[in-house]
C-alpha positions as MATLAB code, in Angstrom:
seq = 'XXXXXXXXXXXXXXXXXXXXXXXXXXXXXXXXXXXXXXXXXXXXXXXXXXXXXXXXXXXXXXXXXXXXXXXXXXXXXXXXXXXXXXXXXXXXXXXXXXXXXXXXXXXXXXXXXXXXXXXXXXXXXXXXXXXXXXXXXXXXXXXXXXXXXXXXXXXXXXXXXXXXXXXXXXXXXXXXXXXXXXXXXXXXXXXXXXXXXXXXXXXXXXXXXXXXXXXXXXXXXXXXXXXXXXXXXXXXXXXXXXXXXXXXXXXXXXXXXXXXXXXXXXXXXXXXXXXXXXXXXXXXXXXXXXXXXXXXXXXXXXXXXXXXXXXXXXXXXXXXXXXXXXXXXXXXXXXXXXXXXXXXXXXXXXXXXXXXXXXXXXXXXXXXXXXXX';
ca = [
      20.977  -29.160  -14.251;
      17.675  -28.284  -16.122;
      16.991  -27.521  -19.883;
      16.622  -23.598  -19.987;
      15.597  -21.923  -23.250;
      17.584  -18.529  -23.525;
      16.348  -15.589  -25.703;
      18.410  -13.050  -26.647;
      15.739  -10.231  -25.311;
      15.053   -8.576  -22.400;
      13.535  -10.589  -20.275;
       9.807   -8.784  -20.727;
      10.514   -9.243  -24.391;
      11.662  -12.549  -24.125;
       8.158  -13.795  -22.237;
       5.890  -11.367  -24.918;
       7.454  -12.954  -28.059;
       7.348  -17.055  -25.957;
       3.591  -16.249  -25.742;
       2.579  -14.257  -28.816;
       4.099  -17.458  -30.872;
       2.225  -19.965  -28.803;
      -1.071  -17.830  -30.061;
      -0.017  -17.360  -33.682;
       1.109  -21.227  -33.920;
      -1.986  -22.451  -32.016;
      -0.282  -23.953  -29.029;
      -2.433  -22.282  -26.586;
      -6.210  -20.748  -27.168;
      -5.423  -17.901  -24.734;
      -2.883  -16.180  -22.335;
      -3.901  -15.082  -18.652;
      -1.661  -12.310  -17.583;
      -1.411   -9.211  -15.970;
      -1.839   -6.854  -18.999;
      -1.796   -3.068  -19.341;
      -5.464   -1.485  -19.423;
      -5.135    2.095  -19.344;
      -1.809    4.453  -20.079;
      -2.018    5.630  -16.621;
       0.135    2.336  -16.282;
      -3.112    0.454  -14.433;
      -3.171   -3.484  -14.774;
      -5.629   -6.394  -14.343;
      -5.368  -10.090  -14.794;
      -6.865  -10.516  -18.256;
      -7.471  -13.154  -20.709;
      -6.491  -12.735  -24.072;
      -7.029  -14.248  -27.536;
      -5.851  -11.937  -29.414;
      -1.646  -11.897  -30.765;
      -1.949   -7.857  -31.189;
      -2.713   -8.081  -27.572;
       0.356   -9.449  -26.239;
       2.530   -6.399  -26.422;
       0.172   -4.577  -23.386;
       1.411   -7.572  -21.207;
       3.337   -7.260  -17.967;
       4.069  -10.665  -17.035;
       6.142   -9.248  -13.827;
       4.925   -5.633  -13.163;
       6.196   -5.378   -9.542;
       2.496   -5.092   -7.929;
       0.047   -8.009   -6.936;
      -3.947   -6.587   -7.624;
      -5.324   -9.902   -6.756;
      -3.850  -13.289   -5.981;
      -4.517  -15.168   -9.892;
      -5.591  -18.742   -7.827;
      -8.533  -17.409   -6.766;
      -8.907  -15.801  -10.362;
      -8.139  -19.003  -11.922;
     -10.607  -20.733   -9.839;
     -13.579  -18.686  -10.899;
     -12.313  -19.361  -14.439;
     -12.683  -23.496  -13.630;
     -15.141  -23.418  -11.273;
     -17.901  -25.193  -13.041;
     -15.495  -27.205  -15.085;
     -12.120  -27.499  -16.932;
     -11.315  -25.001  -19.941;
     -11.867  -26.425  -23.354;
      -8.310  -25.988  -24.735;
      -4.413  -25.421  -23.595;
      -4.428  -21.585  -21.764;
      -1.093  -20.451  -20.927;
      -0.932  -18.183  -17.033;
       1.886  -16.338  -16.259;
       1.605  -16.217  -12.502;
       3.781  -15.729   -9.297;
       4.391  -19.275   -7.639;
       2.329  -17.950   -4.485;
      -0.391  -17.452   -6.452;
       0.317  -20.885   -7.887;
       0.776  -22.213   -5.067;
      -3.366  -20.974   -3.579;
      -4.825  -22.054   -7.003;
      -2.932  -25.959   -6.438;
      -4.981  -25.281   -2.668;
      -8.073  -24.139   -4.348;
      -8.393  -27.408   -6.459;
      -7.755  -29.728   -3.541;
     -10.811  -28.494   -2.199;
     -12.624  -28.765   -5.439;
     -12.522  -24.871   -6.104;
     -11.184  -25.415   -9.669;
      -9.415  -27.618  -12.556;
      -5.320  -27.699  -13.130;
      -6.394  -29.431  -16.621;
      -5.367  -27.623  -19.672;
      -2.574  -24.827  -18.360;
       0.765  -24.245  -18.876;
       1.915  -22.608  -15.990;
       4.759  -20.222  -16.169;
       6.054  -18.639  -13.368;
       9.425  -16.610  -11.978;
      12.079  -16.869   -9.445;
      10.092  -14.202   -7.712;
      11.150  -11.039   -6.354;
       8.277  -10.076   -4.440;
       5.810   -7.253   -5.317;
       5.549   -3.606   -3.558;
       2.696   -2.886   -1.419;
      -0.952   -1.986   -3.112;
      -0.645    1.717   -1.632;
       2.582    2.281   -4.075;
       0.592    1.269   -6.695;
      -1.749    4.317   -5.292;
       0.325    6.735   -4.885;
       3.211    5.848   -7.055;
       3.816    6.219  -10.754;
       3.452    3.171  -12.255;
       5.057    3.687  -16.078;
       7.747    1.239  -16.761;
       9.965    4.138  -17.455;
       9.234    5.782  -13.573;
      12.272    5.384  -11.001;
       9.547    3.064   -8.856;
      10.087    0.233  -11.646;
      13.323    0.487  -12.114;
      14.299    0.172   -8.486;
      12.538   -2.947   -8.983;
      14.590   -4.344  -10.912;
      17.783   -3.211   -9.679;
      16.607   -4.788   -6.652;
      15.324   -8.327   -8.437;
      19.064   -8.572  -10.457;
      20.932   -8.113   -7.160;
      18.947   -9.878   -4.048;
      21.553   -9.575   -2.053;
      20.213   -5.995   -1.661;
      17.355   -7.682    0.329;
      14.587   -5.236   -1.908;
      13.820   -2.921    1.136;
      11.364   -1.502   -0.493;
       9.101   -4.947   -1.082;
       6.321   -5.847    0.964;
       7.277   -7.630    4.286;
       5.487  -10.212    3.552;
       7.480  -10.675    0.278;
      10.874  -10.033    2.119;
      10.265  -13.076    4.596;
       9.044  -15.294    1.688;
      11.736  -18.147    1.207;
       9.260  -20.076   -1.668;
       9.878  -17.722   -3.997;
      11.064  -20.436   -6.396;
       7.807  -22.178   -8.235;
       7.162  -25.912   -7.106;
       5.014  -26.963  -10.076;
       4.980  -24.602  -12.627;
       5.988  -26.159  -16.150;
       8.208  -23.043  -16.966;
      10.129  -20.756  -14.851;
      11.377  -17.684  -15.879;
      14.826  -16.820  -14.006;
      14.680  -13.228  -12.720;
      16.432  -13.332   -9.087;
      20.414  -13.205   -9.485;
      20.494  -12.621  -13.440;
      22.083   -9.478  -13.584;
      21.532   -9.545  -17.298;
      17.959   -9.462  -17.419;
      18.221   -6.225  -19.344;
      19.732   -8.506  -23.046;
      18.557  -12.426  -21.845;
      15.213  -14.168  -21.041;
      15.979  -17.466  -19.442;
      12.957  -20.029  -19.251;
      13.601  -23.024  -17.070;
      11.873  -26.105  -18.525;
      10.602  -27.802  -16.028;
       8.505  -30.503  -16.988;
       7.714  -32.300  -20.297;
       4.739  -29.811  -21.357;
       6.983  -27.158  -20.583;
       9.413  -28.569  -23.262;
       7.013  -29.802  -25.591;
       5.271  -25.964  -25.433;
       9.314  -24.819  -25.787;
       9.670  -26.654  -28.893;
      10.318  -24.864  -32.035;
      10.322  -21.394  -29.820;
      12.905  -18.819  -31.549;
      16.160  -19.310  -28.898;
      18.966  -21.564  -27.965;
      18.590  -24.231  -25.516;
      21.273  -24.853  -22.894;
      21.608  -26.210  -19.675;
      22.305  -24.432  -16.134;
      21.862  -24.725  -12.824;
      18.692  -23.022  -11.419;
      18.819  -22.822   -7.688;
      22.521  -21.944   -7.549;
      24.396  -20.752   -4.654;
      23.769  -17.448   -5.099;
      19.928  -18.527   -4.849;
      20.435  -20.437   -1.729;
      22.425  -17.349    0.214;
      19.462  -15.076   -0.808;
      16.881  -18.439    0.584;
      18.764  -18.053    4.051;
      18.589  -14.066    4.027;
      15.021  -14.539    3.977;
      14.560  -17.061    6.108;
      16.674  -15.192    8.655;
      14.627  -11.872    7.621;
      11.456  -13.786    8.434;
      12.460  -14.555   11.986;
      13.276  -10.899   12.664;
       9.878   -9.950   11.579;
       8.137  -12.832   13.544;
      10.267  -11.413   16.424;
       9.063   -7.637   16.157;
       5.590   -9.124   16.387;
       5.630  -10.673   18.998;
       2.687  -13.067   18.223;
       3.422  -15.652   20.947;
       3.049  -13.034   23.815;
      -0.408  -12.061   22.640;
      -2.506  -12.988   24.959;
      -5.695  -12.091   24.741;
      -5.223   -8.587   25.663;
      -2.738   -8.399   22.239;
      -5.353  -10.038   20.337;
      -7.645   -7.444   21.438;
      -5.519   -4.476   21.045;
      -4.631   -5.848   17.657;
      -7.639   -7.336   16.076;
      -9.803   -4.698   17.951;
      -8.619   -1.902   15.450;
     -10.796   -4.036   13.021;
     -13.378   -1.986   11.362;
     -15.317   -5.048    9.871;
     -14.919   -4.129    6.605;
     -14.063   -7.874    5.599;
     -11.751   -6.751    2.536;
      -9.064   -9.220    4.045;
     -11.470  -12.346    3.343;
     -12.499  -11.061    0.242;
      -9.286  -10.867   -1.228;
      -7.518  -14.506    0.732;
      -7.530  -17.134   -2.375;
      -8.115  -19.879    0.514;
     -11.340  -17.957    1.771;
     -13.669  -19.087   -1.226;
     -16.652  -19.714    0.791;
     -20.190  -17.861   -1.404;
     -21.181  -17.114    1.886;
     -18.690  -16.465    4.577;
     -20.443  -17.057    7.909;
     -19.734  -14.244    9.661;
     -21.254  -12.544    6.609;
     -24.405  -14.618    7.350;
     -27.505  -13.658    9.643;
     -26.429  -16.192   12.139;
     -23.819  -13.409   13.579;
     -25.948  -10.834   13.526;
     -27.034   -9.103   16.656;
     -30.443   -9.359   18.001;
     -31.505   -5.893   19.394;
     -32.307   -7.828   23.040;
     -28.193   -8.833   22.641;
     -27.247   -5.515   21.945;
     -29.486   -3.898   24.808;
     -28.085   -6.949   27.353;
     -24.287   -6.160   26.549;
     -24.998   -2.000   27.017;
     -26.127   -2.789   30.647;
     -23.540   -4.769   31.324;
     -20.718   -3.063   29.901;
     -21.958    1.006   29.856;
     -21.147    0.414   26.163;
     -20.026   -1.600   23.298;
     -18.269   -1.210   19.741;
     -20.323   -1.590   16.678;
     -19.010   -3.942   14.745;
     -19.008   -6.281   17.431;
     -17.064   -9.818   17.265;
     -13.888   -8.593   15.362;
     -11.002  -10.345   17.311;
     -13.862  -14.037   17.136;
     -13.736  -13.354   13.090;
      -9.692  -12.946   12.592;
      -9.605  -16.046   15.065;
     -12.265  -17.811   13.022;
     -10.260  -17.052    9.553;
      -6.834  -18.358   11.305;
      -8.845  -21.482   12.500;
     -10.161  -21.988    9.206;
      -7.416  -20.894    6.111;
      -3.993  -21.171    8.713;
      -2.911  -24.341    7.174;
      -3.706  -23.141    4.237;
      -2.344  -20.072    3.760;
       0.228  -19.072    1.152;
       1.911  -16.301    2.511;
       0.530  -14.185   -0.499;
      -0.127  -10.893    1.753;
      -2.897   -9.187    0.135;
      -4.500   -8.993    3.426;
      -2.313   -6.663    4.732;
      -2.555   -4.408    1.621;
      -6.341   -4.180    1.596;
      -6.319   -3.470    5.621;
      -8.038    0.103    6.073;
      -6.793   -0.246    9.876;
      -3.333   -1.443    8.982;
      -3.575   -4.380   11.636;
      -0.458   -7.293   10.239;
      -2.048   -9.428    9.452;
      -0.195  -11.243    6.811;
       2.834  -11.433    9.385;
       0.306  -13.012   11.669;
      -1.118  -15.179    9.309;
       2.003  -16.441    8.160;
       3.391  -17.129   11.684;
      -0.189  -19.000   12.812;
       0.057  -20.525    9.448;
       3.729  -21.739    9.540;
       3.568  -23.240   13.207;
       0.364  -25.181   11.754;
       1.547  -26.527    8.687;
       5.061  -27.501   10.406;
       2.794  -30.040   12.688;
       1.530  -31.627   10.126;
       4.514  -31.432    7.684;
       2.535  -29.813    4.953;
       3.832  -27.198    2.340;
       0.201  -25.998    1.371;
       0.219  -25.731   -3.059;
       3.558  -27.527   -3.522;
       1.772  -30.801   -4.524;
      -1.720  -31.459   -5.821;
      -1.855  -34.549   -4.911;
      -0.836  -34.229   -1.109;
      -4.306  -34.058    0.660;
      -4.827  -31.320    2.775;
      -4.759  -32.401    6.988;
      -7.939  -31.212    7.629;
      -9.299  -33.747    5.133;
      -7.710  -36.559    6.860;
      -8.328  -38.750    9.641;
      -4.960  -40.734   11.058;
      -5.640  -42.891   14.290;
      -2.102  -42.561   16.174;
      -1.842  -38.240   15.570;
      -0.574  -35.125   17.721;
      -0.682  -37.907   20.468;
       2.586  -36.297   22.334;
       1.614  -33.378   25.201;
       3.764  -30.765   25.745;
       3.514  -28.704   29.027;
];
C-alpha cells in the first residue's frame, strides 16, 4: 500500500493547485511543465516562476513535443540548479533524463519529480492536423481512453500501445490516471518517496492509503506486453536481412530529425554530421562507374545501424523518432525491438536506477561467454 494524497478536483486541477502552492509557499523556485503558449491550444516545456502562471499548465496534454530528459539535461548541463524545481514529466522521459546523467549529460539534484501512470501520447501529426483545445472531441477521447485501458487507446501512438513501463520507477510523486474512472472529481498523487511526502505536507487534501499497481493495472501491463509482440511480429525485424535493411532504411532522406530529437543521442557533434563522412568528389566519381549511379545522401542504412549500435541499450522506447520521420520508416518499433533484445542480455532496464551503470561502461571478465549457433 502507498500514502496517496487525494484532492477533491479534477485531476488537471488537482496537479495546478499541488504546484501553484508549492510556488506561493516557497517549496519549489520553479515548475517545468508543458504549459499553454498560444490559444490555438500549442504547448512547450516551459519553466515558470511565476503562481499566475500555473493555470496555462497542461501537466498531461495527450501529445509529446520533445522528450523533457533531454530538456532537463540542457537545463543541468553545466551544473546542478540552485534551488528545489518541481517537473511534471512522463516516466519515459524520466526514465532518458536518469540515462542522460549516467553519462554525465546532467544533475538529478534539486527536483521533485512528478510523473503519471501514463497513458501514452497521440502521434505529433494529430497535433498537426488536429484541434488541440481541451474542449475538442481529440482530448476527450483521450481521456475516455486513459479512465478505461482496457479499451487498449487505439488511437495512441504504437509505440505508446506496446509500452508496458508506463508506471514511473523513480519519480517522487505519481499521479494515478490509468484505471481511475473518476478522474473527472479526484486527483490522486502517489507518494512515493520521502521528498515526495515532505513536498505533500501541509498540501490542501486528505491522505489515504491504496494500492497503486492493482489488478486492474497488471491486466492492462499484459495487454501491452501481448500488444507489443504483435507489433514486433508485423515487423518482421529478425527476417531483415540486409535487403530489409535496405528497403527500409533506404527510404531515408538524411534529414537526421530522428537523432536530433533521441534524448540518448546528445553528442554536440554527431559523427555522421562531421566532415569525416563526407564524400570526396574522387568517391563519388569511383562509385558512378561502378554502379551507373548512386543516391545522394549516401550511407543511410550505415547511419540507422550506427545509431542502433550506439543508443540500443539505451533507448527508452519514447518514439519521437517515428513522429519526426519525413519518410515514415518505424523506426521506434525497430528501435525498441534492437533495443529490448540488447538490454535483455545484459539485464538492464535503461532509467529505472541511477545508480545501475550502464553495460557499455563496464568491463566483466567471464561475459556473453556462451555461443549459440
Amino acid at each position: 500500500m502507498s500514502k496517496v494524497l487525494k484532492i477533491d478536483k479534477n485531476v488537471h486541477e488537482g496537479v495546478r493547485e499541488l504546484l501553484r502552492s508549492f510556488l506561493e509557499n516557497k517549496k519549489v523556485k520553479g515548475v517545468f511543465a508543458l504549459k499553454k503558449i498560444n490559444e490555438n491550444g500549442a504547448v512547450a516545456y516551459s519553466l515558470i516562476t511565476n503562481p499566475n502562471m500555473v493555470e496555462a499548465i497542461l501537466p498531461f496534454f495527450p501529445f509529446m513535443p520533445a522528450n523533457a530528459g533531454k530538456l532537463l539535461s540542457h537545463l543541468t548541463l553545466t551544473g546542478s540548479l540552485k534551488g528545489p524545481i518541481a517537473a511534471v514529466v512522463r516516466p519515459c522521459e524520466l526514465r532518458a533524463f536518469v540515462e542522460l546523467v549516467k553519462r554525465e549529460q546532467g544533475s538529478l539534484e534539486n527536483f521533485l519529480f512528478i510523473s503519471s501512470s501514463c497513458g501514452g501520447v497521440y502521434s505529433l501529426e494529430k497535433s498537426v492536423n488536429g484541434d488541440l483545445s481541451t474542449d475538442s472531441e481529440l482530448w476527450s477521447k483521450y481521456w475516455d481512453g486513459v479512465k478505461n485501458p482496457e479499451n487498449q487507446m487505439a488511437d495512441v501512438r504504437p509505440t505508446c500501445k506496446a509500452c508496458e513501463h508506463f508506471l514511473p520507477y523513480s519519480a517522487d510523486m505519481t499521479v494515478l490516471l490509468l484505471g481511475n474512472k473518476a478522474i473527472d472529481t479526484e486527483c490522486k498523487i502517489s507518494l512515493n518517496t520521502d521528498k515526495g511526502e515532505k513536498f505533500a505536507d501541509g498540501a490542501k487534501g486528505e491522505f489515504i492509503e491504496e494500492e497503486i499497481e492493482n489488478e486492474a493495472l497488471k491486466l492492462f501491463r499484459n495487454k501491452r506486453i501481448e500488444e507489443k509482440k504483435r507489433l514486433f511480429a508485423e515487423s518482421q525485424i529478425e527476417k531483415f536481412g540486409m535487403d530489409g535493411l535496405i528497403k527500409t532504411f533506404g527510404r531515408c532522406i538524411g534529414c537526421h530529425g530522428c537523432s536530433n530529437i533521441c534524448p540518448i543521442c546528445y553528442c554536440n557533434l554527431c559523427t555522421f554530421d562531421s566532415r569525416d563522412y563526407e564524400w570526396e568528389p574522387s568517391t563519388y566519381e569511383t562509385e558512378i562507374e561502378k554502379r551507373g549511379g548512386i543516391r545522394v545522401p549516401p550511407n543511410t542504412v550505415f547511419y540507422h545501424i550506427g545509431r542502433l549500435t550506439h543508443v540500443g541499450i539505451s533507448c527508452v522506447g519514447c518514439g519521437l523518432c517515428s513522429d519526426v520521420c519525413p519518410a515514415d520508416i518505424p523506426l521506434s518499433t525497430i528501435f525498441l525491438k534492437v533495443g529490448e533484445s540488447v538490454q535483455k542480455v545484459f539485464d538492464y532496464l535503461p532509467g529505472k536506477d541511477v545508480e545501475e551503470a550502464i553495460p557499455l561502461t563496464t568491463f566483466e571478465t567471464e561475459e556473453l561467454t556462451e555461443v549459440e549457433d
